[in-house]
N, C-alpha and C positions, 0 to 999 in steps of 0.2 A: 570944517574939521570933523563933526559929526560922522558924516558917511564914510571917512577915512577910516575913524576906529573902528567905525561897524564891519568893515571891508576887513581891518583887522582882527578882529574876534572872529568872523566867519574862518579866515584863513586859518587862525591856531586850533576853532574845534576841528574843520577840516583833516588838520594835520594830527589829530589825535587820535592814539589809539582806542580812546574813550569815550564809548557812545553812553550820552547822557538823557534821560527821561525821564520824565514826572506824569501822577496823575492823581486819579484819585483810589485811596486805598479799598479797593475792592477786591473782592476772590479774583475775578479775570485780570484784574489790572491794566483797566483800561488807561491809554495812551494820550495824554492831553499835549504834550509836547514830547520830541526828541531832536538830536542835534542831527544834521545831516548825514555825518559821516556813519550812519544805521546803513550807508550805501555800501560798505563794506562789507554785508551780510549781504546785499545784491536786493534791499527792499527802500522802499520810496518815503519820504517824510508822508506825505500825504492820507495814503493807504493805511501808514500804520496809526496816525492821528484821527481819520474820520475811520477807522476800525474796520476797513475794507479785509483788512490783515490783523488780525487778534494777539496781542502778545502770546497770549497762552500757546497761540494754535502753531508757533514755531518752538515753541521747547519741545524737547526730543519726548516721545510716546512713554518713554521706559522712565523718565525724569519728573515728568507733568504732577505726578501725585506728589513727588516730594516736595517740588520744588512748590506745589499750593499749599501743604501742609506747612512748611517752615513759612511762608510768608502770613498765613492765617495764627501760626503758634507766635509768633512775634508782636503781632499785632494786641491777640489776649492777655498776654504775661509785661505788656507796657517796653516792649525794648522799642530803644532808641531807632539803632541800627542794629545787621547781620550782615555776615559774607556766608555766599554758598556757590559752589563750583557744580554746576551742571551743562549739559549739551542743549543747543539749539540747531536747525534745520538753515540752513543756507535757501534763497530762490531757489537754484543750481543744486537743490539735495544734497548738497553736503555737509558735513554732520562737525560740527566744532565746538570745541570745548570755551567756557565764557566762565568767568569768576563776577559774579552781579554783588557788588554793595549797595545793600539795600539800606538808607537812612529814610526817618519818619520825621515830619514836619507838621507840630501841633499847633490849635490857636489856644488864643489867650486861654481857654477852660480848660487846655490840658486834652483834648479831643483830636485823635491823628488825622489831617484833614488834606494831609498831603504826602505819597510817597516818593522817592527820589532813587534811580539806579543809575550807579557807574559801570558798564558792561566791560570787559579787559577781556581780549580772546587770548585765550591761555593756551594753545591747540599747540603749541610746539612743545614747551614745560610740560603737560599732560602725557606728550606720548613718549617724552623722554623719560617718565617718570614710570610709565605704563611698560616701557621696554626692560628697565631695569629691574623691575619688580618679575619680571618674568624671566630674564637672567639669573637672578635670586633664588627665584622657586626651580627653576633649570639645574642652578647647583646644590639645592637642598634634594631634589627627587637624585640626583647622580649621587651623593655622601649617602642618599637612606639607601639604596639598591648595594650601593658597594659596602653598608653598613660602617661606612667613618665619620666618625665627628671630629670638626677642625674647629679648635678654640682659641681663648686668649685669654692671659691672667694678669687682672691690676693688683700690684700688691699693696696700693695706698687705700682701698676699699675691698681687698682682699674677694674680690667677685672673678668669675669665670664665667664670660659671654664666648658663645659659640653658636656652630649653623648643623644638621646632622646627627644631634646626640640624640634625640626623640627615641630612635629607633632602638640604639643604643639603649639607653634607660627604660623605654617602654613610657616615657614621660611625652604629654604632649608640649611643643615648643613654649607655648605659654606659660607651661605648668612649671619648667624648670625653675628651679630657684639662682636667682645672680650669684648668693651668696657661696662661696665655697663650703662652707662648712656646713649649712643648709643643704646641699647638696648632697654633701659625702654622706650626710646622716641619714640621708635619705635613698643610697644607692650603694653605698659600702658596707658588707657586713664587716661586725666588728673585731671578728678573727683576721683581718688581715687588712684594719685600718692602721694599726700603729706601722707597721711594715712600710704602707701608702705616707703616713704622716713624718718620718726619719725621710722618705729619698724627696720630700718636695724641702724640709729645712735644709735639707745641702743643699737644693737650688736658692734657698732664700739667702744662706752665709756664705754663698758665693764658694762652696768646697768644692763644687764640680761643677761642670758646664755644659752640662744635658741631663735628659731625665728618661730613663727607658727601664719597662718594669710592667710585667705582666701581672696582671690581680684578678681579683673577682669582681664583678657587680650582683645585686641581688634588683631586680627590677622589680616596677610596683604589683606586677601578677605575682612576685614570688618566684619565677623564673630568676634561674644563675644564668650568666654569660660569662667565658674570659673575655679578658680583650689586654691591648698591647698600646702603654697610653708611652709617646714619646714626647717628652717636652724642650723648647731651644729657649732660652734664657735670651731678652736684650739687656745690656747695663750700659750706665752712664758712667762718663768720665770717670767719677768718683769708684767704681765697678760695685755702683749699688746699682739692683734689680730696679727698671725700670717697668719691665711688663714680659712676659712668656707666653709664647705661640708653639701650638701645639698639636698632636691628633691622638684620636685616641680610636683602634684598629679592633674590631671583632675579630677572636682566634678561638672561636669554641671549638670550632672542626679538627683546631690542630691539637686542642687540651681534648679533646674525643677519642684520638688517637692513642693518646696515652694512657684513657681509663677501659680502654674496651678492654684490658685484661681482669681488669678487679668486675666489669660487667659482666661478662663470661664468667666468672665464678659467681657473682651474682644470680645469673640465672639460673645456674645448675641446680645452686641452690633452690631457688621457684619453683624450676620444674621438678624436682623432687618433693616438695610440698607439693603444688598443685598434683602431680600422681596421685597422692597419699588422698589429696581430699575430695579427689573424684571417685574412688575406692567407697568414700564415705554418703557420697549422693545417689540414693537409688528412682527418685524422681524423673523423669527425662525432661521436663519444661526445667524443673530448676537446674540437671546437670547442663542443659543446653546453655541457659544464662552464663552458667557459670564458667563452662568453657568460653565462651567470648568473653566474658571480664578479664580472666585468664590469659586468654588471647592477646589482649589489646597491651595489658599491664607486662607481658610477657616480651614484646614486640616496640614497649617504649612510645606505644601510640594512645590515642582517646578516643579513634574513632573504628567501629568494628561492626559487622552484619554477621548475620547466619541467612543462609537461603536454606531451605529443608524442599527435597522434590514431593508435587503433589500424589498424593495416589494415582492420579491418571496419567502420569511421569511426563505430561505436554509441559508445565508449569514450574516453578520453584518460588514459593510464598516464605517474603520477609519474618521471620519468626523473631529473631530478636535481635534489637540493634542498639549501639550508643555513640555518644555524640552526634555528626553530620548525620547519620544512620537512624536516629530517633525518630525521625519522622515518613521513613519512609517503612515503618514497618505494620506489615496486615498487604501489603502490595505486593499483587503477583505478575511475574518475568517471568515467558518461556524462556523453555531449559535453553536454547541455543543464543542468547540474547548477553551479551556484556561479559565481565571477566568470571562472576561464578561463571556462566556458561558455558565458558573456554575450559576452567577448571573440570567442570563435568562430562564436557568432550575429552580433556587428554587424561583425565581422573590421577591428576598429579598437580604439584605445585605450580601456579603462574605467575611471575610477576613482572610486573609493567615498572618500568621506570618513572615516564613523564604521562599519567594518565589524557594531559591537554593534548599530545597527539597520538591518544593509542585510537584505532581503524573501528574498534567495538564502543566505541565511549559512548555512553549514555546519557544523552542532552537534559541532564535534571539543571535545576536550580543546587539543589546538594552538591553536586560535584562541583562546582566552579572554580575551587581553589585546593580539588583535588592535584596532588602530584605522583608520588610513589604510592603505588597499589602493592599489597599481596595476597594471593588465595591460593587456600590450600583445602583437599576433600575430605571429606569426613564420612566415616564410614558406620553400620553399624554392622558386626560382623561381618560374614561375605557383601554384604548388598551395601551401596553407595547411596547414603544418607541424603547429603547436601553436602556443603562447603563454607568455609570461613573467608573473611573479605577483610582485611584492615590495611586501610586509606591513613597517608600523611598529607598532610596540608602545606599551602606556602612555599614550601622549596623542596628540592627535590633528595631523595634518604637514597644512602648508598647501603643498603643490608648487607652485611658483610656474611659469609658461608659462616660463622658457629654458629650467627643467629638464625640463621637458615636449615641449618642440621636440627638445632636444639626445637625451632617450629616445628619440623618434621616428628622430631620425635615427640611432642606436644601431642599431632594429630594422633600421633597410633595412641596414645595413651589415652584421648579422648573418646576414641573408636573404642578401645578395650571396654572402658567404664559406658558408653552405650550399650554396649553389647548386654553389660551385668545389668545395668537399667532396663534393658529391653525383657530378661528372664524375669526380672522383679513384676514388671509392668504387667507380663501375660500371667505370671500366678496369680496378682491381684484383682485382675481384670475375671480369674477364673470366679475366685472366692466370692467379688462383685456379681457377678451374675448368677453365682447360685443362692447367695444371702436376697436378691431380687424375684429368684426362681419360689423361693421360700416364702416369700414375701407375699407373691403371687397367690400361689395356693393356700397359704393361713385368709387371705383376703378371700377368696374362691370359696374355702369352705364355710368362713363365717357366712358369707350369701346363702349357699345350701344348709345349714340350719338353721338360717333366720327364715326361710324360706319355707322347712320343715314345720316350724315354729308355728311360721305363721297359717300353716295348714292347719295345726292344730287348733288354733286359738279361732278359726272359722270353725270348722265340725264341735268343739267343744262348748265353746261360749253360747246363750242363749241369746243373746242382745246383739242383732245385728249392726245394729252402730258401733259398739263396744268391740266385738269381735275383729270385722274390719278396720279400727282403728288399730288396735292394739296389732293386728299382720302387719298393716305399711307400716307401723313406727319398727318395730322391730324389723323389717325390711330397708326401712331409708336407715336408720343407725348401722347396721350391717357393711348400707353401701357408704357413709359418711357422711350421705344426703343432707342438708338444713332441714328440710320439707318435703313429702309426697302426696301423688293423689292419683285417684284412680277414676280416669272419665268415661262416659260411654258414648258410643255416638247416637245421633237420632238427625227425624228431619223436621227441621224449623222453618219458620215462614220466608226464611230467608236462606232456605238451602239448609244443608250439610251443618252440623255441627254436635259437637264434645260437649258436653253435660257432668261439672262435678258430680261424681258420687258417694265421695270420702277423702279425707284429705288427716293430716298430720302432720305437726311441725316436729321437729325433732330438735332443733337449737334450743329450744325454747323463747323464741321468739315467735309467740302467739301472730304478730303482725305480719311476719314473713312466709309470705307466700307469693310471687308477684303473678302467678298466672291468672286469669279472670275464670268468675264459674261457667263459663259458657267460649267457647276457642271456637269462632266460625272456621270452618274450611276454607273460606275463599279470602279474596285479597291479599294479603302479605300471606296467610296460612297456607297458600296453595301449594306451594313448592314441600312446604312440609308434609300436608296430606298424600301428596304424591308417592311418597318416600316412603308415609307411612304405610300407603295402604297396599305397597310392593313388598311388605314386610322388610322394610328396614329401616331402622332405629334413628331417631334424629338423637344430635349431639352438635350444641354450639346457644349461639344466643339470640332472642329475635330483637330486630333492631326499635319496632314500636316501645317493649318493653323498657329495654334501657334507655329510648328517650322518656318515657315518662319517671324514669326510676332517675335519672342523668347516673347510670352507670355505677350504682355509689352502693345496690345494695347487693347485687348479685353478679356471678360472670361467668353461668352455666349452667343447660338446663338438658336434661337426656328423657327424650320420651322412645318408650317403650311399645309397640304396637301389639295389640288383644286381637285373635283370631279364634272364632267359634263355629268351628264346621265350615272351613274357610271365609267364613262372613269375617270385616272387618269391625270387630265389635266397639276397640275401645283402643285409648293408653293409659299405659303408668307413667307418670311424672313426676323424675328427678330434679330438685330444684336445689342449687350450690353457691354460698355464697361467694367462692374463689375460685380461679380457673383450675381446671383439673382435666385430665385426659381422656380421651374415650376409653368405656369399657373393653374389654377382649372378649374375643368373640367366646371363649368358655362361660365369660362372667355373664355374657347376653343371655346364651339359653339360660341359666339358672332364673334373671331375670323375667324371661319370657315363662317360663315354668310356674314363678310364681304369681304374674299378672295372668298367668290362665287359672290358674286357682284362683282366685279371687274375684275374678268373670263368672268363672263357673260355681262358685258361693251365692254371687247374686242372684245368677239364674235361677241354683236349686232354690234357696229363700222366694224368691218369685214364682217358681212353682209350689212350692208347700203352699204358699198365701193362697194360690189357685187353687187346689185342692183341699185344703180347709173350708173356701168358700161353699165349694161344690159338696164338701159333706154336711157343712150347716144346713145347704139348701135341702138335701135328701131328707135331712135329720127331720126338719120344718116338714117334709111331704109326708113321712112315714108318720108323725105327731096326726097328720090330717087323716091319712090312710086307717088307723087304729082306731080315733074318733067313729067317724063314719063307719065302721065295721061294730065296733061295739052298739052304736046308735040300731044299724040293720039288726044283728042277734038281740039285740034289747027288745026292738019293737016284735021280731017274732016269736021268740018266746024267751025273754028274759032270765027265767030258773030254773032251766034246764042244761045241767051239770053237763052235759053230753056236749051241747053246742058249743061251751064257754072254754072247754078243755081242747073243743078246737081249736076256737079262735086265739087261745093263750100259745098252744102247739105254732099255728100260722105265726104270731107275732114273736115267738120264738127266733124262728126259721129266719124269717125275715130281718130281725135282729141282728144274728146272728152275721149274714150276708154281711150287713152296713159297717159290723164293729163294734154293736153298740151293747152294753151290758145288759145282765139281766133286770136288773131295777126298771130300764127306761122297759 
């Protein structure tokens, strides 16, 4: 009897939908047993028991991490069992949907030591469920595009479920509330909720037997919509309200219709202000902003550009832009390139209905949800400015000719007030350049009497340190200079090189100075030398310097080149602690003027020194010469009056030559 039942059991797992296995609770979940009928999936008891075939390695690629995470989460949090529906791979690659009950089987300590699945292929259930969900979403994209919502009202839980309002309300599906009143409070304003709350009681007292009635919605941007909600009452027996089905119709296009006349005076009104306040802007960056805000706000729209053409008219550079436009501005389009450029070619208004197939469209990221374009030119007196660009999004604007007239007349009035901005612009631009001009020359002449100055304070002063100190300081204050110094060249063991001679802070920062007292010629200095010794001025910073300073104490240094009887004698050095501009070439001569006085101070002092020398020396020979002459007349006849008055006569004479007084 044995074999029989056994014969039996094989025959009903056989026949069962339900392939069963155990193993042990591992991450891979390896296979210690399964029922035969795993042949359904086209795999072998054998293979999947000696792990020739890996459980894992047939759940679907996209499922594998889930499907190990929930059996791993199951295992640390002590659950019994779990159901989870996922895809496994077929021998034959095909891909079926399995619902796995996973129970756990502990030993006596409570230790899960065995796990247990029931597989059920679910693959028909799944794509009937997979079909209809996309039916669903089929009818919710066709209600959002046609913008209707179809609902339904219980009045025993007083809720309104529906498919399509999202778009309606500006609410996402989720977000909507069941509750009706939850709803209304959140989507009705309140001037025209009691209105709304009288026509649904007559649906509830059964006085009428529809519901039709145009209102307002106030959406969560803040955005109005109308719309046209019809409702169809069912009752029961008794003709109490069982439930009401319903739609509820976007009609702003057609309530559009009916406000374009209070618009139209709307705008008149605008554009008479906006004239008035463009009169008031003599700026042209701010009157430009102002006319695209203007623009945009005038036109009913949020998204608006200015292109202005470049000077070299190849070009037209984004000057100011908002909304989608915000970010494409500083970006330059040749003039022949998209709808300004069309505007610029017929130098009149252009507009495009459905930007997505206009022939000029420009492949930005910005435009993607461009539709209605308009541009129009902008002039500034006779000469053609740029143009104005304002873009509708989402769906396509029917601009109706007032509001087309009334842009028109926008643009001349924006053109007029460039025009008066443009006269404003050139007188100020005048008064600026000559308050600069002034500027210039107050700057110009302080150099030439610091210059002056410092001429004197060389010929004057007796202390040649003093002297020269006190010329560059009054010289570097003159030019704004921190510091200066005046170097010479010579030739050193190692070449070429600049030798301080005097120097002067002028900040009053004793420390700053960052030049060194000695500037070889060669190495990094070369390009400088070069420069200098063509007589022309260096002006910038040397990069050794700033790395040793790390940039932090100065950011400019002007040398000045010293020529003496074309010899390249020397510089003067400008040292700044902020960036600042090169001198002009007026401000250089005065500069070179006074670095040659200052050359030629040392020199002359270096000659006196030599010529002092050379009269001490004489001085020392004529002391020896009068010696020995007095000695000769002493030894020949020493008292004789005759001889002595020569010899006083001769040291006279002699004297006299040298310089030197009568005493010596």
């Amino acid at each position: 009897m044995l074999p029989k039942k056994m014969v039996d059991l094989d025959r009903v797992i056989a026949s069962s939908p339900v392939v069963v296995l155990w193993g042990e609770p591992l991450d891979h979940r390896p296979v210690d047993f399964v029922t035969d009928n795993v042949s359904q999936f086209g795999y072998a008891v054998p293979e999947m028991v000696l792990e020739e075939v890996r459980y894992d390695s047939i759940v679907f690629d996209e499922d594998r991490e889930r499907v190990r995470s929930a059996f791993q989460n199951a295992l640390l949090d002590g659950s019994d069992s779990f159901i989870l529906d996922y895809r496994i791979i077929t021998r034959a690659g095909a891909v079926r949907w399995v619902e796995d009950r996973v129970a756990f089987h502990r030993d006596e300590t409570g230790k899960v030591c065995l796990y247990q699945s029931s597989l059920l292929d679910i693959t028909e259930r799944k794509t009937a469920e997979l079909q209809l969900r996309e039916s669903e979403e089929r009818l919710a994209r066709v209600l959002v595009s046609a913008r209707v919502g179809v609902w339904e009202y219980l009045p025993e839980s007083d809720e309104l479920l529906g498919d399509g309002r999202a778009s309606l309300f500006g609410i996402s599906d989720d977000a909507i509330p069941k509750s009706r009143k939850e709803l209304w409070d959140a989507i009705v304003p309140p001037a025209g909720r009691e209105r709304l709350e009288n026509a649904w009681r007559e649906i509830l007292e059964g006085t009428t037997d529809h519901l039709d009635l145009e209102h307002k919605l106030i959406k969560v941007d803040g955005s109005a919509v109308w719309v046209l909600t019809k409702g169809f009452p069912v009752r029961g027996e008794d003709g109490g309200l069982l439930r009401m089905q319903g739609v509820t119709v976007d009609i702003s296009p057609l309530k559009q219709a009916e406000e374009k006349v209070v618009q139209q005076n709307e705008r008149l009104a605008l554009l008479h202000e906006i004239s008035l306040a463009f009169m008031e802007e003599l700026d042209s960056e701010s009157l430009i902003r102002r006319i695209l805000e203007k623009a945009v706000e005038l036109a009913g729209s949020a998204n608006g550009l200015i292109g202005v053409i470049e000077e070299d008219g190849e070009n037209i550079r984004n000057t100011w832009g908002v909304g989608l436009y915000e970010k494409l501005v500083g970006n330059l389009v040749p003039v022949s390139v998209g709808l300004i450029g069309e505007v610029l070619k017929k130098k009149s208004r252009v507009i495009v209905e459905d930007y997505r197939t206009y022939p000029e469209r420009m492949e930005l990221d910005a435009y993607t949800n461009v539709t209605t374009v308009l541009g129009l030119p902008l002039y500034r007196g006779e000469r053609l400015l740029g143009a104005v660009a304002i873009a509708f999004t989402d769906t396509v604007r029917f601009l109706e000719e007032p509001l087309l007239n009334l842009l028109d007349q926008f643009a001349a009035a924006a053109s007029i007030a460039l025009e008066n901005a443009r006269f404003y612009e050139d007188a100020r631009k005048e008064v600026e350049e000559r308050e600069r001009t002034e500027q210039r020359l107050r700057f110009h002449q302080a150099l030439v009497e610091a210059a002056a100055e410092g001429a004197s304070f060389l010929l004057s002063i007796e202390s040649e340190e003093q002297a020269m100190f006190f010329a560059l300081r009054a010289l570097g204050q003159a030019a704004a200079a921190d510091s200066i110094a005046l170097f010479r060249n010579s030739e050193g063991q190692e070449g070429a090189v600049a030798k301080i001679i005097a120097k002067a802070p002028i900040s009053g920062n004793e420390e700053f100075f960052i030049l060194p007292d000695h500037l070889p010629w060669g190495d990094e200095y070369s390009s400088i030398y070069e420069s200098l010794s063509d007589g022309m001025p260096f002006h910038g910073t040397i990069a050794s310097i700033a790395s040793e300073r790390h940039d932090a104490s100065f950011a400019t240094i002007t040398m000045i080149p010293v020529f003496i009887r074309s010899y390249f004698w020397g510089v003067l050095a400008f040292c700044f602690q902020r960036e600042r501009p090169p001198f002009e070439t007026d401000e250089i001569d005065v500069l070179r003027a006074a670095a040659y006085n200052m050359a030629a101070s040392v020199i002359r002092w270096e000659s006196e020194r030599e010529v002092k020398k050379g009269y001490e020396k004489l001085r020392r020979t004529f002391t020896d010469v009068i010696r020995t002459m007095g000695q000769i007349v002493g030894k020949k006849d020493p008292y004789t009056i005759e001889h002595q008055e020569r010899v006083a006569a001769l040291a006279l004479e002699i004297g006299n030559r040298l310089g030197l007084g009568k005493e010596r």
